[in-house]
N, C-alpha and C positions, 0 to 999 in steps of 0.2 A: 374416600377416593373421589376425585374432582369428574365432571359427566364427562371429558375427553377421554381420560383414562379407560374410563368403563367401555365407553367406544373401542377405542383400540384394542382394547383386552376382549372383545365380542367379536371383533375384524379377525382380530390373531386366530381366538377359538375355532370361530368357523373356516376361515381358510385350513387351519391345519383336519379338521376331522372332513372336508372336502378330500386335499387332497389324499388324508387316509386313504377314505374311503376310494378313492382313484387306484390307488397302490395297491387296494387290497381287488377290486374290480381286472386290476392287471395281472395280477398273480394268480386269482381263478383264471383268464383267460388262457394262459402260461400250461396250467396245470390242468384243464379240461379234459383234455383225451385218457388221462390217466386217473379219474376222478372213480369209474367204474371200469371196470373190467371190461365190459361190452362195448365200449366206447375205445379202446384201445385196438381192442378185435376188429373194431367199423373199421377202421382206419388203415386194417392190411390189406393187401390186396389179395386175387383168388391162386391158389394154388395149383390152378393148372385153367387148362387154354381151351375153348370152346372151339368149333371153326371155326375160319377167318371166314366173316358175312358181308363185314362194314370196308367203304373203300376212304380210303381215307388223302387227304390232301394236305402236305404239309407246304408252311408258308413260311419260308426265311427271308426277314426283309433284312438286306443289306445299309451298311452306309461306310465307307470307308473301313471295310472289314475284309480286304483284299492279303490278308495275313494270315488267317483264319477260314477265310469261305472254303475253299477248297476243301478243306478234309472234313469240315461239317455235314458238305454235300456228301462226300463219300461212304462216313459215319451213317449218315439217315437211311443212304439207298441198300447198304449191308443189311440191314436190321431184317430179324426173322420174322418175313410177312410177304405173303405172296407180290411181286413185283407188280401184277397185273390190276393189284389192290393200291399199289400207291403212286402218288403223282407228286413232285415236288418243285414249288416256284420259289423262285430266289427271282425277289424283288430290290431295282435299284434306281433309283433316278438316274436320266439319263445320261448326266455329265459327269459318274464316278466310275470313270473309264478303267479302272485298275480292279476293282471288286469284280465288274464287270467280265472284265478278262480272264481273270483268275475262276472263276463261276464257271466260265465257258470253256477252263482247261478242265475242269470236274466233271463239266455235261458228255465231252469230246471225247472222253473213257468211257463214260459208264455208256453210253451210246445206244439211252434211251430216248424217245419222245416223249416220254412219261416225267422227265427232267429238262427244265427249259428256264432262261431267265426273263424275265419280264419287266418293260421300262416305262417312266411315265418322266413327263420332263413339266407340266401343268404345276403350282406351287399349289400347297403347303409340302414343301419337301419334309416330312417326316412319318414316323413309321403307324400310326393311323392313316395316313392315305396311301402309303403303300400296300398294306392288309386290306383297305378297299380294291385297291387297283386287281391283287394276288385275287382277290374272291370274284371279281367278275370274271379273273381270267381262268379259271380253276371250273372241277366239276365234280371233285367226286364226294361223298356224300357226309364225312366227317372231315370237319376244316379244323387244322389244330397249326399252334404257333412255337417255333422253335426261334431262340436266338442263333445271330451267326456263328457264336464261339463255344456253343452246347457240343456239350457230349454227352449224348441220349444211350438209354441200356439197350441193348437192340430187340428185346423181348416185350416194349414200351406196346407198338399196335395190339400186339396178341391182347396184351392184359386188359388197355383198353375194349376192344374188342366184346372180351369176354365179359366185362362190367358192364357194357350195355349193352347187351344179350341179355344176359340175366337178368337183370334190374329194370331195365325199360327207361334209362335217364337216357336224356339227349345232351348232359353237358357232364364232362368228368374236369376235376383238376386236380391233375397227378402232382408229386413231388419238386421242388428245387434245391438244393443242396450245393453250399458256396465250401469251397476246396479246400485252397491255399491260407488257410487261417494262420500261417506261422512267416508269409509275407511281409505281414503290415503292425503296428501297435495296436490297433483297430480291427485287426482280421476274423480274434477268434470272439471277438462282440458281436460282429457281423454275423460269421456262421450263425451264432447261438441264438441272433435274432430271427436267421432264416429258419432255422430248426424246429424254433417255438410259433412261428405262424404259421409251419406248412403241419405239422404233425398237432398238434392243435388249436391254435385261434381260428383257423378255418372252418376248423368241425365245429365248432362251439357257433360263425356265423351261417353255417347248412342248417343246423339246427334249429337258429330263429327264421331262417329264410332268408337273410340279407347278407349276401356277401360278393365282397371285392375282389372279384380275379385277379391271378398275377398277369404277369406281363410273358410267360411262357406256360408249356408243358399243359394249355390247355385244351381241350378238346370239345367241341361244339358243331352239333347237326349244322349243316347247311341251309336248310328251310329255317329253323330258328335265326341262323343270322339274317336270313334275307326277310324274315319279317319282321325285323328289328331295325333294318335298314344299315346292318355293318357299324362300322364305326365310328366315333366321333373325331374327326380331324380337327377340331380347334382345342381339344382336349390335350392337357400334357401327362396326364394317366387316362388313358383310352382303356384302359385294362380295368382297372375300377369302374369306371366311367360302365363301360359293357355289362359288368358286371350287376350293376344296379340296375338295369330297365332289362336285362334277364330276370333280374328278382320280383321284379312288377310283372312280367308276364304271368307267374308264380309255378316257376319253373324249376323242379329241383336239383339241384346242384349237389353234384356226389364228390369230396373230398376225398383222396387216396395219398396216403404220405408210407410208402411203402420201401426199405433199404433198399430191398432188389429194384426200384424200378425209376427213383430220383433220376433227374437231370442235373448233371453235373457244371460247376460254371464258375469263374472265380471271380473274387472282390476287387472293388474298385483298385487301378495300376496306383493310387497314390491320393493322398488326403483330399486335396484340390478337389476329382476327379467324383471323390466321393461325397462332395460338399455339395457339387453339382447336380449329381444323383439327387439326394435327398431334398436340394433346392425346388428340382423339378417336382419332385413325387407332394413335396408337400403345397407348392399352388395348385398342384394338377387333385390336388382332396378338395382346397378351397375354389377354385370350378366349379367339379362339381359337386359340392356342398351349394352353391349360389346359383347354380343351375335348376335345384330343385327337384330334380326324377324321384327324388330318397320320399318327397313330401305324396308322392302315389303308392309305393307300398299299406297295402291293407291294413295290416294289423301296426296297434301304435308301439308295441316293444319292436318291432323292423323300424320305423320311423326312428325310433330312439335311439337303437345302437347306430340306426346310418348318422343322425347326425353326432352321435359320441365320437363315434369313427372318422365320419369326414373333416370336425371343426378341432381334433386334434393336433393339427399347428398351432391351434389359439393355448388350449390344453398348456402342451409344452410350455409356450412363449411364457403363460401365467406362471 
């Protein structure tokens, strides 16, 4: 055999037992929670309800979700959890006079001050400075994020509630669960991909310490965010993004992927839309990946799944 050959046949060899080994590294992740029994068990939630202690703050930032806001707002302020205990902002830039509107026919029922909308007309119009705007304007002691078109279990504070009671975590991330899987050619990939990061690729990153928040359904002390300085506005996953200089703090982050307590939400309306999605998700990794927070995590198995984790656009693309 001529030395090119031998080359490419060495090129061949090791790309293919890489990405094995990729494939075999993704299917432990896949299968985590269910690897021991105890690990399955971490992952329910508790069985019954502590009293309500914590007040909590829910933040819906709007953007042209004047279709949908209304019964969101209605959905959150039902939920079984003393009213006196919660406060909800539905945040919108100031020139999406229709969300707006529609917010203010939800506030004008329920006919709380405890419910109110909040505008900010200053750019980066997008929903990390809106989550800023929501937190300065907000007060009560657990800040958590709900999209506009969620449909939340209404037993969500309690259980909350009762995990950080017990446990003494100042940051939980409950369940998401995508619906309509029999919409799209695509739908029931989707679900299956949400199902397997919230029930366990998350436990598997609590575990090392480094992990990526979603973009809803989470839950975080208020002093923790404000010593962290809120969110990243030039970021196009803020949610991530947070999630990592949480993990530098080295603050434990409690995963719950529990049936009764998912937040329900459906998949992108159509290809395009979904193209988009993961357009953004995946420069908003390579951010920040190139930002750096991941390289302050302590231990170097956290440095290494952040950056396994964040440089997977490259991954893929390879």
């Amino acid at each position: 055999m001529s030395r090119e050959t031998n080359v490419v046949a060495f090129l061949v060899a090791f790309v293919s037992l890489v990405l094995f080994a990729q494939a075999m590294f993704s299917i432990h992740l896949m299968l985590y929670s269910w690897e021991y029994p105890e690990r399955l068990l971490s992952s329910q939630a508790p069985s019954s309800y502590l009293r309500p202690r914590f007040s909590f703050t829910v933040l819906l930032p709007a953007r042209h979700e004047q279709a949908v806001i209304y019964e969101t707002i209605k959905k959150v302020w039902s939920a079984s959890y003393p009213a006196h205990l919660l406060e909800i902002v539905v945040i919108c830039s100031l020139d999406d006079e229709e969300t707006i509107a529609a917010a203010g026919c939800a506030i004008r029922e329920i006919g709380s001050p405890h419910v109110r909308v909040e505008t900010f007309l200053a750019p980066p119009i997008n929903k990390p400075h809106g989550l800023n705007v929501g937190l300065q304007r907000s007060r009560n002691q657990v800040v958590t994020i709900f999209d506009a078109e969620d449909d939340i279990d209404p037993n969500i504070f309690n259980m909350i509630n009762t995990v950080m009671i017990k446990e003494g975590v100042g940051i939980v991330q409950a369940g998401v669960q995508l619906m309509n899987f029999a919409d799209h050619w695509f739908g029931i990939h989707n679900c299956l991909e949400y199902f397997f990061w919230f029930k366990s690729r998350l436990h598997f990153h609590a575990h090392v310490g480094m992990i990526p928040l979603g973009g809803n359904t989470i839950f975080i002390r208020r002093d923790l965010l404000m010593r962290i300085g809120g969110w990243d506005e030039q970021c196009l996953t803020e949610d991530a993004e947070i999630g990592l200089r949480l993990s530098v703090l080295g603050e434990h982050i409690r995963v719950i992927y529990d049936a009764r307590y998912v937040t329900r939400e459906e998949i992108p309306v159509s290809v395009s839309e979904f193209v988009k999605q993961r357009t953004r998700w995946q420069q908003g990794f390579l951010q920040v990946l190139w930002k750096g927070t991941w390289l302050e995590l302590p231990l170097f198995r956290q440095r290494l799944l952040a950056f396994y984790t964040l440089s997977f656009p490259y991954i893929q693309a390879l």
